[in-house]
N, C-alpha and C positions, 0 to 999 in steps of 0.2 A: 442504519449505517449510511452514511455519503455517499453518492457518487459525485463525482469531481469532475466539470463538464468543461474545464476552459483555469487558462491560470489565475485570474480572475478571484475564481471559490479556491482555487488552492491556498494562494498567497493568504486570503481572510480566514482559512481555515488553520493554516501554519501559525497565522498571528495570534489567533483568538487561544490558540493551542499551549499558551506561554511555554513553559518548561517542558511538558511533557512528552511521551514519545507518541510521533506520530505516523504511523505503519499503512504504506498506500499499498492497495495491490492492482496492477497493470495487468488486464486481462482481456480477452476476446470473449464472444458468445459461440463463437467456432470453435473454440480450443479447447479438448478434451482435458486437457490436464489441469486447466481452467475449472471447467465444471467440476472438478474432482476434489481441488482446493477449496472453492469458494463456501462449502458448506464447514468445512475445517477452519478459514479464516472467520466465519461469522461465530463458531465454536471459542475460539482464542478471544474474541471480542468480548463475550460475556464473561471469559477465565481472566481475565483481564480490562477489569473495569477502568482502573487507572492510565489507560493505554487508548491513545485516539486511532479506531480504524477507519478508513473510506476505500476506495473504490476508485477508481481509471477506467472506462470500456475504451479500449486504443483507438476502435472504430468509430467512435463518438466523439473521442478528444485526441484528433490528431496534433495538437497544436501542442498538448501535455506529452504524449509519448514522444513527439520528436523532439522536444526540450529536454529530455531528461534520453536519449536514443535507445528508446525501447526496441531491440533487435529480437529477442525473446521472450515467449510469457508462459506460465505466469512469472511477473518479475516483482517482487516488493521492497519497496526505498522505506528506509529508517530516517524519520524528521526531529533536530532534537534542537528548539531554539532557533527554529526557522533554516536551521542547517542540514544539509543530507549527511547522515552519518555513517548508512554500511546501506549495504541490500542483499539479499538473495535471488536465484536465479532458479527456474524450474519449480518444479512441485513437489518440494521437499519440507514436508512438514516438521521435521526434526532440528532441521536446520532455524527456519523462521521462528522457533519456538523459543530455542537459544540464543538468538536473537533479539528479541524481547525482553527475555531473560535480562542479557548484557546489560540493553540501554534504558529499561525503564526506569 
């Protein structure tokens, strides 16, 4: 899986991504409900081959979190055609799921 260190890899990553959905998740290495998610999003990765996942550390790509005003993590943006289409907010695996769901 990606991580996304600057807009740079995002933009080439969105491009190279043509059509399909691409599911970032904004997180911290402090953030408990971070850790919590993260082994569940690498889980949705492999249940979802056709679906591009990567990776944010907000702490490392400040320049990405406050382009997109990441005020809360974990946070996941939905990419579809270079476009942001929905996200979800917190560590709700049910929700990101249906999510996916939606726009793959």
């Amino acid at each position: 899986m990606k991580e996304l260190k600057n807009v740079k890899k995002l933009n080439e990553l969105l491009g190279s991504s043509g059509d399909k959905l691409v599911v970032i998740d904004f997180f911290a290495d402090w953030c408990g409900p971070c850790r919590v998610m993260g082994p569940k999003f690498e889980k949705l990765a492999s249940e979802y081959p056709g679906v591009v996942f990567a990776k944010v550390n907000i702490e490392k790509a400040k320049e990405l979190a406050n382009l997109y005003a990441i005020s809360s993590i974990p946070h996941f943006k939905f990419f579809k055609n270079k476009q942001e289409v929905d996200d979800v907010r917190g560590a709700n695996e049910t929700s990101l799921k249906e999510k996916i769901e939606k726009w793959q």
